[in-house]
N, C-alpha and C positions, 0 to 999 in steps of 0.2 A: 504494500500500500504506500500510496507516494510522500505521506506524512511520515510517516514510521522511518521511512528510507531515506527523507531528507532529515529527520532527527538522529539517524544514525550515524551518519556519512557528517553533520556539521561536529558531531561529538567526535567522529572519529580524528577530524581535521583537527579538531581545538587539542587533543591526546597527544596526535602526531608532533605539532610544532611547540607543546611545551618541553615533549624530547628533545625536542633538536633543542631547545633555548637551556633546557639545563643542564644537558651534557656536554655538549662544544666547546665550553669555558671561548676564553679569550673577552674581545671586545661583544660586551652585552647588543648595543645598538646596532653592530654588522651583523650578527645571528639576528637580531629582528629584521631586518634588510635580507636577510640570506633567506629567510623565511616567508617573507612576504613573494619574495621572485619563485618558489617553491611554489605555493600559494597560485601564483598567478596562474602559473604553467595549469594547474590542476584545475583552476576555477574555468581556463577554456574549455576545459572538455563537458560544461555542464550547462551547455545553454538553456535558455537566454539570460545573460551576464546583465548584471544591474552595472551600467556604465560608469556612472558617478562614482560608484566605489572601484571597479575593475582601473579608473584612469586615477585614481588617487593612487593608486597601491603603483602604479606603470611612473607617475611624475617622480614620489619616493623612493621607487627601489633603484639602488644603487649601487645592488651586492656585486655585477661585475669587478668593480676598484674595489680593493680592499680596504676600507678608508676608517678613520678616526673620528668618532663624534665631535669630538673638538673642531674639526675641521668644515664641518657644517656649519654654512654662514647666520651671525645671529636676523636677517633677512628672510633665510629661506626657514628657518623655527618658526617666525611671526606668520608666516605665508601656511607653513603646514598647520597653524595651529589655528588659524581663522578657516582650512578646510575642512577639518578636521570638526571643530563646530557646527560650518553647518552641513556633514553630514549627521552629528546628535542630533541637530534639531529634525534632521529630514528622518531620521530612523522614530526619535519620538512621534513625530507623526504623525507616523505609518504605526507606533505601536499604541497610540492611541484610535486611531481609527480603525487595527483590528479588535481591539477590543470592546470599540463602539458594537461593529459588529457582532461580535460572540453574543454580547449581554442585553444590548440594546432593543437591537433593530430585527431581530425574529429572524436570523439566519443561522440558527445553527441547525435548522433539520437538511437547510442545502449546504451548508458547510458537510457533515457527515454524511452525507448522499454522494457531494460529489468527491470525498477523498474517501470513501468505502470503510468510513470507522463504522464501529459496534454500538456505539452509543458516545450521548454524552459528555458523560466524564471521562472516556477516553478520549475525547476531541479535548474536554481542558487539560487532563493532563499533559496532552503534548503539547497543547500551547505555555499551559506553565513550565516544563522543563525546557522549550526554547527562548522564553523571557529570562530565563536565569541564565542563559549559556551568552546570548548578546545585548540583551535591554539592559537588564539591571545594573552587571558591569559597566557599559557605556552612561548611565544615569550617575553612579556611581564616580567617575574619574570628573575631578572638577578641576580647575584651574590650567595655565597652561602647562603646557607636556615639558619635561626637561631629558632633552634627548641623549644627553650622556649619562642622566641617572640607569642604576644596576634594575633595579624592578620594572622603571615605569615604559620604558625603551620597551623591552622583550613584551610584558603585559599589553601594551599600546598594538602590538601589531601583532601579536595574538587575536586579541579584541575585534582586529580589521579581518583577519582570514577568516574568523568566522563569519561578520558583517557582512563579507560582501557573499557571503553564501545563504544566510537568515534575507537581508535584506530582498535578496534576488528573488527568494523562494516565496515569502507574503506577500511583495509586490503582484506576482504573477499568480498566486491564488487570491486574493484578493480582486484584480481587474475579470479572474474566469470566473468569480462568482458572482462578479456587476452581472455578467453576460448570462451567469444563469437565471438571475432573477429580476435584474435591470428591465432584459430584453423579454425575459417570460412576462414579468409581469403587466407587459404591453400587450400579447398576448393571450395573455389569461383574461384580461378585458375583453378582447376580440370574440374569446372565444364565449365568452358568456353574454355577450350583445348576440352571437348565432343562435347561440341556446335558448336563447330568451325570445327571441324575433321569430325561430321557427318550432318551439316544443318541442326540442326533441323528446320522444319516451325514453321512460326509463329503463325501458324491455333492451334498445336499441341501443343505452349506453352499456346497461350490465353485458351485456353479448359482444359488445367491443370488446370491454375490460377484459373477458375470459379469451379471447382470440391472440396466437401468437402474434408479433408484427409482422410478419412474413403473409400470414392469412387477413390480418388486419391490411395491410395496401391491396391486397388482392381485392378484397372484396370491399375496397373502398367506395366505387363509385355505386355499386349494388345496393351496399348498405345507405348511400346521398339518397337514390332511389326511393328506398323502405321506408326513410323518413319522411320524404314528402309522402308514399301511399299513406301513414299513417297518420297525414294530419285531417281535422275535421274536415268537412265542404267549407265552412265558414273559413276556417284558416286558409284554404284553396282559396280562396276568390282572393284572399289579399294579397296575393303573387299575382304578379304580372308577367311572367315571365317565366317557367317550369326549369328551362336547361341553365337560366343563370340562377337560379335557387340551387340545383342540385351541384353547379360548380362549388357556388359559394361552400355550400354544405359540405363539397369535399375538403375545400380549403382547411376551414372548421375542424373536420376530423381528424386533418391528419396534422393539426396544431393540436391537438388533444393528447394525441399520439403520442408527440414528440416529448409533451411535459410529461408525458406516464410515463414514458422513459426516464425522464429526469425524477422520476419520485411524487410527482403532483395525484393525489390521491383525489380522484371523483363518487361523491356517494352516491347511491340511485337515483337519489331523488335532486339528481344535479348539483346539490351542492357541495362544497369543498371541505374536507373536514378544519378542523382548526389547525394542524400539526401544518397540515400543505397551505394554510392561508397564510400561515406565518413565513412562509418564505416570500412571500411576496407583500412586503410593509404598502405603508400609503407612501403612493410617487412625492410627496414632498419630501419623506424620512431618504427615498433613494439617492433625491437629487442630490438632498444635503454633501450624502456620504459620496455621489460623486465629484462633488467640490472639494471634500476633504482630499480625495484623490490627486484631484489636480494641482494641491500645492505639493506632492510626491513626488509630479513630474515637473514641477519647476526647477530650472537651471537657474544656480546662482548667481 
């Protein structure tokens, strides 16, 4: 499961490079530079790279020369440490907006739908042990960095080889979960102005539900059919039009489809239980949380 494997693989990362920083001996701050180039190599292979972090780690590393922190201009300290800020504030947040998420805004039933957890508190457990692996410590480091200190050197770019792997990974579960329920829940309007506009029966939704999707597109345009035969005479006269009812109606179906696949729960009687309504907030709560996004992707 993709959570579980990005929580393994950022722990395995953070394991690896405090080895390398406490057994090397020598200069503390060229083992954090040796580390980060390490880092970097490793973090290609796992697209898509959170840029802002991947080119921090590319301006600093410098491990080619084998150089002396002393030797780093008191210039380029002030430069890395005002970048270095605001990536804090851009990872704050993104970790406050996931947790808008979690708690807030009714998306946790599409959060473990679409990363395949079991429940739950298995979704907060792993969001709690990836807040302690890169939130917390980054909350934590206050003031500016002092790059020839023995701890704060190696710890600093630890910090980063995780970051830019947490960072990369919420980002992009975060924007596919806009898209799950941003986009559903347009949607799921759509589809309940058909519902509503043509009655469907409940005979004709429960016999979708039970249908593979394989039989389900087959017998899409048959089942369009079914539900015009079964509307009253009265509801027949309100159409004008029989083959663009039954397109419409396919449309309809097969946007139904698509959320049943995503987890969207239909009950007979057309409505939606509570678990699946909550994946789709009121469009103002969505917009919000896509504004909060947008300042993720703002370039400084």
């Amino acid at each position: 499961m993709r959570l579980q494997a990005m929580s393994e693989i950022i722990s395995q990362y953070a394991e690896k490079f405090s080895v390398v920083h406490s057994n090397s001996g020598g200069n503390h701050f060229f083992n954090g530079l040796l580390s980060s180039k390490l880092a970097l190599e490793n973090l290609q292979s796992i697209p898509p790279l959170s840029e802002d972090i991947i080119n921090f780690l590319r301006k600093y590393s410098i491990a080619t020369v084998q150089v002396d922190s002393m030797m780093v201009s008191p210039d380029t300290v002030s430069q890395l440490n005002r970048d270095f800020k605001a990536l804090k504030d851009k990872i704050a947040v993104l970790d406050s907006l996931l947790q808008s998420l979690i708690v807030k805004d009714g998306a946790t039933t599409a959060f473990i739908k679409l990363y395949e957890l079991n429940s739950l508190e298995e979704l907060e457990n792993l969001i709690s042990s990836l807040r302690k692996i890169i939130f917390l410590p980054l909350a934590n480091l206050e003031g500016d960095l002092v790059l020839s200190g023995f701890d704060v050197g190696s710890k600093y770019f630890n910090i980063l080889i995780t970051a830019a792997l947490t960072f990369t990974f919420f980002t992009n579960m975060i924007r596919e979960s806009f898209d799950l329920y941003v986009h559903g829940y347009q949607k799921v309007k759509i589809t309940e102005k058909l519902i509503e506009t043509y009655a469907f029966s409940e005979l004709v939704i429960k016999e979708l539900q039970e249908k593979t999707r394989e039989e389900y597109n087959k017998d899409l345009a048959k089942s369009s059919e079914k539900l015009y035969d079964n509307l009253s005479d009265a509801e027949k006269e309100k159409i004008s039009n029989k083959n663009e009812f039954i397109n419409n109606t396919k449309f309809a179906l097969d946007e139904l489809a698509k959320l049943m696949d995503k987890g969207l729960e239909i009950h007979h009687s057309i409505e939606a239980s509570p678990e699946a309504k909550a994946n789709f907030p009121d469009f103002s709560a969505a917009k919000q949380l896509i504004e909060s996004q947008k300042l993720l992707d703002k370039r400084d």
